[in-house]
Each structure stands twice: as structure tokens, then as C-alpha cells.
C-alpha positions as CSV (number, residue, x, y, z in Angstrom):
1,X,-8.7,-6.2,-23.4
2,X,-6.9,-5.0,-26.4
3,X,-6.4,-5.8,-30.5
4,X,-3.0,-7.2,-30.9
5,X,-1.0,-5.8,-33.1
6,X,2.7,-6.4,-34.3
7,X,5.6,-4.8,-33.0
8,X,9.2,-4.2,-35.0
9,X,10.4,-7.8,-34.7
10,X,7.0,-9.2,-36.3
11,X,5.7,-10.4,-32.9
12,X,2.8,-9.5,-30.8
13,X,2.6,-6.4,-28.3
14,X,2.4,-7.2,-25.3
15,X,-0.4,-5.5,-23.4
16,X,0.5,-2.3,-21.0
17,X,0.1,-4.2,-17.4
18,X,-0.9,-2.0,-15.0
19,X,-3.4,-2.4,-12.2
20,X,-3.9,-6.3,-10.8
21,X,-0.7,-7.5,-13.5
22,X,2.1,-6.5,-11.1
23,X,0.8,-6.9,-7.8
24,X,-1.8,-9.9,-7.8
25,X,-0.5,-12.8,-10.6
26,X,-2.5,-11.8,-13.8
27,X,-2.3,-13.4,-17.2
28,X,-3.5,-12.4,-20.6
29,X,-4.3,-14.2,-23.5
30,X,-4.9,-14.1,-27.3
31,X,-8.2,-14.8,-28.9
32,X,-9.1,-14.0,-32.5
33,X,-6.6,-11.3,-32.5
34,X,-7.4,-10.1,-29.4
35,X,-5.9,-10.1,-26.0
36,X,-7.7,-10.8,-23.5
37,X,-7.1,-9.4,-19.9
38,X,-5.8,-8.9,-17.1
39,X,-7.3,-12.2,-15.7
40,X,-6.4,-13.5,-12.2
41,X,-4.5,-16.6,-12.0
42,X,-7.3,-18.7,-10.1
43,X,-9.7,-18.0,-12.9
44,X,-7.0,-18.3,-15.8
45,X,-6.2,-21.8,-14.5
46,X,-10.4,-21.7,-14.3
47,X,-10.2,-20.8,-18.5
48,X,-7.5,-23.9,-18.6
49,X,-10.2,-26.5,-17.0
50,X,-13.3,-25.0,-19.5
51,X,-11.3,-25.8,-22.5
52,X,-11.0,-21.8,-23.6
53,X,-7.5,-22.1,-23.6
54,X,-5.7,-24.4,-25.0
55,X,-1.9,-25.9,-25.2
56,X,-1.6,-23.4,-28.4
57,X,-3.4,-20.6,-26.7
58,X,-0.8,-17.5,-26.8
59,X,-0.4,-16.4,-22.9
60,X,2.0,-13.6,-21.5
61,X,2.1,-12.3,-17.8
62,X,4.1,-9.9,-16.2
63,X,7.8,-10.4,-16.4
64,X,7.4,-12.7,-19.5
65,X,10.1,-11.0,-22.2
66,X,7.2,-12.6,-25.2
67,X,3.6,-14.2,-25.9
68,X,4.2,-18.0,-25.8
69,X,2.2,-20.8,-26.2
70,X,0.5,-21.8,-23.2
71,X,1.5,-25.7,-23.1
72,X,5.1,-24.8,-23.8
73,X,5.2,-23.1,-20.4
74,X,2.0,-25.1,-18.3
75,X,4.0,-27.7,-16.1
76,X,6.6,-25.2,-15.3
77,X,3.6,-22.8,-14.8
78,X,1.5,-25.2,-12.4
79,X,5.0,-26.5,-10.8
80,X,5.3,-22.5,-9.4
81,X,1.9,-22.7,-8.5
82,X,2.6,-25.6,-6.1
83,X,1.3,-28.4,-7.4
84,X,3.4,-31.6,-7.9
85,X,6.0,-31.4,-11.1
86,X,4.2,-32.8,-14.2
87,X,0.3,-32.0,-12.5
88,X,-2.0,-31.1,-14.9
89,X,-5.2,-29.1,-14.5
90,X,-8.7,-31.9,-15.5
91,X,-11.1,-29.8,-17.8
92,X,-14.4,-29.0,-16.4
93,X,-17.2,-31.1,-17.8
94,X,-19.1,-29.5,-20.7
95,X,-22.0,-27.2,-19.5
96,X,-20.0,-26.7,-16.0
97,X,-18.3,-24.0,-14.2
98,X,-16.9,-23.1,-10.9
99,X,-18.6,-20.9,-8.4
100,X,-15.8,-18.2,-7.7
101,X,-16.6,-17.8,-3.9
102,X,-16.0,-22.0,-2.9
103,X,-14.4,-23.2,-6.0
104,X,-16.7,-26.1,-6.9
105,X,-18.3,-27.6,-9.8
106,X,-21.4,-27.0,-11.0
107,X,-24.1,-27.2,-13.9
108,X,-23.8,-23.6,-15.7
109,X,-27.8,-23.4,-14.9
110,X,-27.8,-23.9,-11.1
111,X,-24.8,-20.8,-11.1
112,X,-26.3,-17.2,-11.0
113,X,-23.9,-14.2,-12.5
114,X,-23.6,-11.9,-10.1
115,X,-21.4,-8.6,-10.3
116,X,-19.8,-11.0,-14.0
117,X,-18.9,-13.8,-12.0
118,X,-20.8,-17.0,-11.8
119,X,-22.0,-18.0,-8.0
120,X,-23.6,-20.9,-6.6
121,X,-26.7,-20.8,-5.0
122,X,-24.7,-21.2,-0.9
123,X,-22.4,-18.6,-1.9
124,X,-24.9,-16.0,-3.2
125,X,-25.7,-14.3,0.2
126,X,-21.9,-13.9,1.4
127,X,-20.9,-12.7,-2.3
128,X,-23.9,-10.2,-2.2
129,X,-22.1,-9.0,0.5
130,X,-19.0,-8.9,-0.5
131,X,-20.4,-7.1,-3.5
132,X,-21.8,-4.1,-1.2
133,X,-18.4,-3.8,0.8
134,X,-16.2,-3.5,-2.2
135,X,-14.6,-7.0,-2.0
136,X,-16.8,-8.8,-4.8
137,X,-13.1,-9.9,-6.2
138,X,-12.0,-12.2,-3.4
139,X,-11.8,-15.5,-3.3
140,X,-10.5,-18.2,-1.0
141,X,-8.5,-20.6,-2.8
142,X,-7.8,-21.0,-6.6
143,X,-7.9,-25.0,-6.4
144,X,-4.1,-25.4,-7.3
145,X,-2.0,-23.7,-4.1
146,X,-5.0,-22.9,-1.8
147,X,-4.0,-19.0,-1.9
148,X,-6.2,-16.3,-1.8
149,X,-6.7,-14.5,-4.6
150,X,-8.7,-11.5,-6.7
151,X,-9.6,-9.0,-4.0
152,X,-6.7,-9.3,-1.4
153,X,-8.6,-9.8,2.0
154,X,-7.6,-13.4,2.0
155,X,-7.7,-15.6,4.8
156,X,-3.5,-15.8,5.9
157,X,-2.3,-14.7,9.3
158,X,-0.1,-12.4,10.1
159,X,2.7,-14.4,10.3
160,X,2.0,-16.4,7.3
161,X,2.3,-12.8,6.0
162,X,5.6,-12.2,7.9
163,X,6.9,-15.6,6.7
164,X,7.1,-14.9,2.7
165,X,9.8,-12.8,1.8
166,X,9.3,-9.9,-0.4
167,X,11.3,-7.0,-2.3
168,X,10.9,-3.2,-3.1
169,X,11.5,-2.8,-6.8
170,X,11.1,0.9,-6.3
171,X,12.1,2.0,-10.4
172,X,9.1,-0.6,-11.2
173,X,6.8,1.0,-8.3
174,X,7.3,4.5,-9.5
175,X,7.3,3.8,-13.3
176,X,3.7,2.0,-12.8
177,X,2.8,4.7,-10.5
178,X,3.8,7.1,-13.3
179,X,1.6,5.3,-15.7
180,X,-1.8,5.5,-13.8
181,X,-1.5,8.9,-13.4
182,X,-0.9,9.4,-16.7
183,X,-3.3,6.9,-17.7
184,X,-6.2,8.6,-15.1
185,X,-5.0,12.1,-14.2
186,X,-8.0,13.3,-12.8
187,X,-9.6,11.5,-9.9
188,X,-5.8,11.0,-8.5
189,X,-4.5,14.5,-9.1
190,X,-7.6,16.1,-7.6
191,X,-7.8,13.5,-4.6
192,X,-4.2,14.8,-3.5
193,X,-5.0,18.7,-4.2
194,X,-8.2,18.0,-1.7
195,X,-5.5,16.4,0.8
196,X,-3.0,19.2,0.2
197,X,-5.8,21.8,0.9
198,X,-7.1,20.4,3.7
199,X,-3.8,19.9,5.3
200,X,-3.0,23.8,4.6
201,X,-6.3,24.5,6.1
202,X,-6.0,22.8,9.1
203,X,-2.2,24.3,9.5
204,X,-3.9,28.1,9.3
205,X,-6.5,27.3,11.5
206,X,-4.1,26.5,14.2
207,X,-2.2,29.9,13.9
208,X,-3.9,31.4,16.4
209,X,-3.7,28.8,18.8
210,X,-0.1,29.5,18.8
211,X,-1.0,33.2,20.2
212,X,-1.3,31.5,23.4
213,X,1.1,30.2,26.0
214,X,1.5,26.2,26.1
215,X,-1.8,25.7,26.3
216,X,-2.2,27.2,22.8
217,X,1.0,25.5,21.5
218,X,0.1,22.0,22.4
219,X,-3.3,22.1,20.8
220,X,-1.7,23.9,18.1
221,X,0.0,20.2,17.6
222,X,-2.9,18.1,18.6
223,X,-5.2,19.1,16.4
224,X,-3.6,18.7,13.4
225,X,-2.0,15.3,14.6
226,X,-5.4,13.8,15.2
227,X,-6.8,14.7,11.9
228,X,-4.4,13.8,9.7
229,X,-4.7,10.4,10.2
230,X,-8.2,10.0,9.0
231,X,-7.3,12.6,5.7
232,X,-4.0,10.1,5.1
233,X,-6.4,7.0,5.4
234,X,-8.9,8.5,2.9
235,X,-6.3,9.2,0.4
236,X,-4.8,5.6,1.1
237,X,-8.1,4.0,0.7
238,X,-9.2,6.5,-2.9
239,X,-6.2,4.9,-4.8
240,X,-6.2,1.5,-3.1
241,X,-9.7,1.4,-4.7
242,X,-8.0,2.4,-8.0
243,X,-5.1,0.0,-8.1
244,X,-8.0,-2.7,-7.6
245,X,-9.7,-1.8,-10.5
246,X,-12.9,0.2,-8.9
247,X,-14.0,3.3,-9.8
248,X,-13.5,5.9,-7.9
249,X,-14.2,10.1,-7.3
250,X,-12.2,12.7,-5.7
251,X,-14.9,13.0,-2.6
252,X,-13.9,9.6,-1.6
253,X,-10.6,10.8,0.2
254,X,-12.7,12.2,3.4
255,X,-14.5,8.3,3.7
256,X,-11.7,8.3,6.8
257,X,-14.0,10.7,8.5
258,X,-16.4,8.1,9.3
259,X,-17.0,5.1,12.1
260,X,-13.7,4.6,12.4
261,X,-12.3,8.0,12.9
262,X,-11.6,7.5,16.0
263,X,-9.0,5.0,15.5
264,X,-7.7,6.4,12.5
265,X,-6.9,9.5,14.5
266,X,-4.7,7.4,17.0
267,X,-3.6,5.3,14.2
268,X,-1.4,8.6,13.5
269,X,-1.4,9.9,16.3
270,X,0.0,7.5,18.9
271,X,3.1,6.8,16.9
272,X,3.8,10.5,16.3
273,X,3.5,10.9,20.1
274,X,5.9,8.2,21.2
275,X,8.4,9.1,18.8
276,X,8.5,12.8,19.8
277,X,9.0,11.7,23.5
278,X,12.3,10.4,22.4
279,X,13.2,13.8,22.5
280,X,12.2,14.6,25.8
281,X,15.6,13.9,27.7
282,X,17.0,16.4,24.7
283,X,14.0,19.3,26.2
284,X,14.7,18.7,30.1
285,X,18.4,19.2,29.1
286,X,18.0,22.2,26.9
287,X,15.7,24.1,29.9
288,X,18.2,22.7,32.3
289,X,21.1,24.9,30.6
290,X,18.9,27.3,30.3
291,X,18.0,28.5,33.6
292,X,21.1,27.5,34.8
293,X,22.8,30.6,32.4
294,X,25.7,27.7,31.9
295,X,25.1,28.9,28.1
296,X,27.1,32.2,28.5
297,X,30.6,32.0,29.1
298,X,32.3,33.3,31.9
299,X,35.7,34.6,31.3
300,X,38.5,32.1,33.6
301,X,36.0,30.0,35.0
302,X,35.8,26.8,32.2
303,X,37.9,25.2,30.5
304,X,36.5,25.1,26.5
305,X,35.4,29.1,25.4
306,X,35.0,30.1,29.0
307,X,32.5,27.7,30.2
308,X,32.7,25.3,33.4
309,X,33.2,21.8,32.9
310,X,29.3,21.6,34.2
311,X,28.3,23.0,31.3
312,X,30.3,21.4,28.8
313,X,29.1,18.3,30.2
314,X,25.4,19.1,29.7
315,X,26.6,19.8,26.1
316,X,27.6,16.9,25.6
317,X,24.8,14.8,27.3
318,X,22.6,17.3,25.0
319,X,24.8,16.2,21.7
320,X,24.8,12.5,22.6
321,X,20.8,12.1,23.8
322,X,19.4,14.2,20.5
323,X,21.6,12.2,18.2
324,X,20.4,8.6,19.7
325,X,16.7,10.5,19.5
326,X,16.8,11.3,16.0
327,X,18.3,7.8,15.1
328,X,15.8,6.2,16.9
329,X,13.4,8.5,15.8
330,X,14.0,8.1,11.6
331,X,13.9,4.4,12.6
332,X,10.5,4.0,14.2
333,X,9.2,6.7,11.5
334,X,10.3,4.9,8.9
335,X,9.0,1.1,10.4
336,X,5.3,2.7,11.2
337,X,4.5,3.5,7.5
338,X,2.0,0.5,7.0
339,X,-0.1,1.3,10.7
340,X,-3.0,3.9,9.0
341,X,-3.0,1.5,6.1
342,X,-3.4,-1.4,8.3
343,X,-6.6,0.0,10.3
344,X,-7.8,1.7,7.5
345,X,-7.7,-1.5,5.1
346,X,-7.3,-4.7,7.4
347,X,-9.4,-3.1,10.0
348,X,-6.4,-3.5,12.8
349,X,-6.3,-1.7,15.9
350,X,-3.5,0.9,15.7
351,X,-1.2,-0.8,18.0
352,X,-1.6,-4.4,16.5
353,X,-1.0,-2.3,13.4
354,X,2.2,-0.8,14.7
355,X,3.4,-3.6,15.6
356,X,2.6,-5.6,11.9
357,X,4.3,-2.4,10.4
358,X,7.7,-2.8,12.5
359,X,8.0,-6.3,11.8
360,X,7.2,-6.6,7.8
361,X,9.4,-3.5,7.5
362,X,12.2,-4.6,9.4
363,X,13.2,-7.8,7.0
364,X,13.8,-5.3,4.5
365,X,14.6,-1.8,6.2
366,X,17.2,-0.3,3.9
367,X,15.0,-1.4,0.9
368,X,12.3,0.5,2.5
369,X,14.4,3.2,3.1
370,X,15.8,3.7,-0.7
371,X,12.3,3.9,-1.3
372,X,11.2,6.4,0.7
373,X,15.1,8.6,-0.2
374,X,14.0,8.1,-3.9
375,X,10.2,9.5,-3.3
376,X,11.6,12.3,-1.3
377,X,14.1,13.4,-4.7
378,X,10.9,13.2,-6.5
379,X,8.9,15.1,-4.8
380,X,11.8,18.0,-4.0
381,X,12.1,18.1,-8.0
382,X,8.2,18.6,-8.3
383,X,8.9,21.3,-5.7
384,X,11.9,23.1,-7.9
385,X,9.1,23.1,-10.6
386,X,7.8,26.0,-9.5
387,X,6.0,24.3,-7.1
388,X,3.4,23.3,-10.1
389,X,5.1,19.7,-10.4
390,X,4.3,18.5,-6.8
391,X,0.7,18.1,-8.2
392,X,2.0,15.1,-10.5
393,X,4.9,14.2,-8.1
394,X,2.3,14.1,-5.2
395,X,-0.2,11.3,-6.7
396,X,2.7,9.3,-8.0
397,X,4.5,9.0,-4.8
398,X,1.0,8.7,-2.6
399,X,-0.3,5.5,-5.8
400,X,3.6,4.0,-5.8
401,X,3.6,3.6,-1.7
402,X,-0.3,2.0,-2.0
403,X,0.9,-0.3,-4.2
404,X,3.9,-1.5,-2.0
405,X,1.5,-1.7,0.9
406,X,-0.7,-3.9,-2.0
407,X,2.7,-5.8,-2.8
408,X,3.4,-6.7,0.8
409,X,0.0,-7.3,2.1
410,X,-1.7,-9.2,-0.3
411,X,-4.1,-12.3,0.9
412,X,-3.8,-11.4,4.5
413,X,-7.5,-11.4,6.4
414,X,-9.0,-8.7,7.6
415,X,-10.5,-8.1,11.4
416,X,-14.1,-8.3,11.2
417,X,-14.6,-4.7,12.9
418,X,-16.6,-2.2,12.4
């Protein structure tokens, strides 16, 4: 909520959009010289039916070049909503509202305002609960499409989900990313540093494991592998609470050590694990050449620098099965990104989430991949920066891929897990 002012060509700003505008359908609107906003669509279409806006209400919305007048733009408005062309939205009857939980009318004084929205009296328990659990914003249908809306636990499938097609605008991702960190510097910034030291901690604690043979090693690669899928999902959940508008402090990124650290640690790390045994036929043929001595050459006994054909052979077989790994390997790496979001948020198990991941990523892979190629050149430019950039570079790339996953997953039910 803003005063509007007039920009150069004598029209009205339009407000900076930023947390719910971009990636759940938010509108503003003008009001005695103010805007007013960002409101979601179910309970702008809700401000339609009471009367408070009217067919010469100034509205604007993301991706609207200007403020125009609501009833030049409501059929075309409630036609991309899916209602029937030419529907219109019946007003409320005076002294009514709609309980935001089941979506019907009722007599303002048998509604209770709870958490700033009005509830009926069968809703109140549920929405109590929803209040405790950080998912006050939810609700189940906004009267005109049936979507979900507000808080986006909704109640699609998976494959209703998988059905809607999607895009990665990745400038628009990073610019807004860019923006809340400017906007909010300090609970983000410090959230990553906490990550960052963590990580480093965990990395020096494991030094002296590598003292020891094997043994040492492997647990030198377990440990960290099974804890940094809890820290990741801590993070992920910090600015996911941001980007839907709750408050949040820097202690929040260690919530993943909690119940369900359990199965955030295989979240992480059972698709790090099967994506490193793609290397395994690369190992067996490395320790193969190995104690075989087919490495060094043997002067008149090969036929390429010396070396028999045996050996060239496992060279090749060596060239060809590290290659298909590391293809294979960038591949999976790339189409798991959304599994520790998906049991940290949705509440999957890490395989269903694995799964979920593949699939949504796979209708738009190379999109996914620009991304990720684009987050990478930001983050080796916070590195030039004497290394003091990667702590703005870090919280932008960390907020820009949370609000992808927000972009992609939006109105898809949770599991009711603990």
C-alpha cells in the first residue's frame, strides 16, 4: 500500500510488485490517491462483489504496461479467469462477506476476523490451524475458476501440476530476486552466511577423517552429504517464508534439523549417491589399469606410444564410460533440483520427490538449464569480487531458485505427514 504519485507522462506509478505479484496473480488498486495492494485475485474478484471496486476503479497487475479502469478490462479479465465470455461477478448483499476458508456468503456479524481475514464460524477451527502452521493464506477455491489460491498448498495433484505448462523467465527471476535483497538485506544475507559457515564447518570437521584409509574417506563424504540436506531445506524454507510475505529471522535456516531430518538427509542424499555410482564402471576401470601397469609403456610391444592394444582398449572403454557418466550425471543433477524442496515444503517422501522433480523439469530442461548457467556467471562474478560479492550473489541466486520452485509448484497439495 502506497500514495500514488505521477510519473513523467502525467500518469500514475505503478507500484514496485515484488513478493505474491509475480508468482501468485495479485492486483492493486487506487483509492483516494492511494494504491492499494498486493491483493490476491480470489479476494480482488471478492472487493468486485462488495461494491469497493467499481467499473471506474483504477486497477494494474503484473504485466499491465498502465493503471486502467477496471470495467474496461473485467470481461476480458473474468474470461482468463475461466468463466464463460461476457460472465459477470453478482455483488454481495449489503452487510455480507465471504468466509475466505469455504467461499460462502454470510452476514458480516456471524464472520469472526481472524489473522485480518473474515471466517465463518465451521471454518474457524481448520483456519486456527492453518494460522499456527503458517498457511493462514490458503484457500480452496476463489468462486470464479475453482483454483487454489493465497498460500500455495492447494488441493491439485501432481499431474494436474505436470499438466500446466510453465516458463523460466530467468532475467525476471533474478531482477526480483535482486530487489528483495535489496529491499530486506539482512535476514537473507545473514541466513546464507549461517549456511556458508556451517557448510565450511562441517567440511573442516571432516579433515581428519581423511587421515584414515577408506574407512576415513567414505565417512569423510557421508557426513557431509547427510547434513546438507537438512541446512539446504532450512535455507529453502527461510526465504520461501519471505517470498510469501512472513516474517522471518536468520535462526530459521536450522528448522530442517527437526522431525523430518531424517528424510531431509536422504532427500540429498540418495540422489547424490545414485548419481556418483554412474561413475563406478569409470573406478573399476581406472584400478583395473592400474594394477595391471598397462599405464606405462613398453617400448615395441603396442601399437599407440608403446602400449598393447589391451591397454588402449581399456582407454578407450575408460574415455567412452566417464563421458556417458558425466552426461548422465549433469542430467539427473540438474532434474533433482525441486526433491529437498518437495519434502521440505510438500512434505513428499524423497523418492516421490525425485521423481516429481524429473518430470516437471524435464518439459522444460534447457530452460532449466540457462537458469542454472546464468546463476553460476553470477555467482563466479561475486567470487572475482574479492570474494565479498558472493554474500549478495549468494541470497539472490538461493531467493531467485525459491521463487521458480514458487512459480512451478503453486496450488499443489501437500502430504499430510509429519
Amino acid at each position: 500500500m502506497g500514495r500514488l504519485g505521477e510519473d513523467p507522462e502525467g500518469g500514475l506509478k505503478l507500484p514496485h510488485a515484488y513478493h505474491h505479484s509475480q508468482f501468485i496473480m495479485s492486483w492493486y488498486y487506487a483509492q483516494a490517491d492511494e494504491s492499494k495492494g498486493p491483493i490476491p485475485e480470489p479476494e480482488f474478484l471478492d472487493l468486485v462483489r462488495q461494491g469497493v471496486i467499481q467499473p471506474t476503479t483504477l486497477v494494474w497487475r503484473e504485466g499491465m504496461p498502465q493503471w486502467v479502469a477496471w470495467g474496461t478490462i473485467r470481461s476480458e479479465v473474468l474470461t482468463a479467469a475461466g468463466a464463460q465470455p461476457g460472465a459477470t461477478i453478482a455483488p454481495l448483499p449489503p452487510g455480507h462477506s465471504l468466509c475466505v476458508a469455504c467461499r460462502q456468503t454470510f452476514p458480516d456479524d456471524d464472520l469472526v476476523l481472524l489473522d485480518g481475514r473474515k471466517v465463518c464460524a465451521a471454518c474457524k477451527p481448520v483456519h486456527l490451524q492453518k494460522i499456527q502452521e503458517g498457511a493462514a493464506g490458503w484457500t480452496p477455491g476463489d468462486g470464479v475458476t475453482g483454483q487454489a489460491s493465497g498460500h500455495p498448498h492447494g488441493d491439485l495433484t501432481p499431474e494436474e501440476i505436470l499438466n500446466r505448462d510453465y516458463d523460466v523467465p530467468v532475467v525476471e527471476l533474478i531482477s526480483a530476486a535482486g530487489s528483495a535483497v535489496k529491499a530486506e538485506p539482512a535476514p537473507l544475507i545473514v541466513s546464507c552466511l549461517l549456511i556458508l559457515l556451517v557448510s565450511w564447518g562441517i567440511q573442516l570437521v571432516t579433515i581428519p577423517f581423511q587421515l584414515i584409509p577408506f574407512v576415513g574417506q567414505i565417512i569423510g563424504m557421508i557426513l557431509p552429504a547427510l547434513l546438507t540436506g537438512p541446512l539446504f531445506a532450512g535455507l529453502f524454507l527461510t526465504f520461501l517464508r519471505h517470498i510469501r510475505g512472513e516474517k522471518i529471522s536468520a535462526g530459521d535456516v536450522f528448522c530442517g534439523f527437526g522431525p523430518r531430518f531424517r528424510t531431509l538427509a536422504m532427500a540429498y542424499f540418495v540422489p547424490t549417491f545414485l548419481s556418483l555410482l554412474l561413475f563406478v564402471p569409470s573406478v573399476v576401470l581406472m584400478l583395473l589399469m592400474g594394477f595391471s601397469g598397462s599405464l606405462v609403456p613398453t617400448p615395441g610391444a603396442g601399437t599407440v606410444g608403446g602400449m598393447p592394444n589391451a591397454s588402449v582398449a581399456l582407454l578407450v572403454a575408460l574415455g567412452a564410460t566417464s563421458l556417458v557418466a558425466g552426461i548422465v550425471y549433469f542430467y539427473l543433477t540438474i532434474s533433482w533440483i525441486y526433491t529437498v524442496p518437495l519434502v521440505a515444503d510438500r512434505k513428499y517422501g524423497y523418492w516421490e520427490a525425485m521423481t516429481l522433480s524429473r518430470r516437471m523439469v524435464s518439459k522444460h530442461f534447457w530452460q532449466h538449464l540457462w537458469f542454472l548457467m546464468f546463476c553460476g556467471i553470477i555467482n563466479f562474478i561475486g567470487v572475482l569480487a574479492c570474494c565479498v560479492g558472493i554474500v549478495i550473489a549468494v541470497p539472490i541466486i538461493a531467493l531467485a531458485a525459491t521463487m521458480l520452485y514458487e512459480r512451478l509448484f503453486q496450488g499443489m497439495a501437500a502430504k499430510n505427514q509429519a
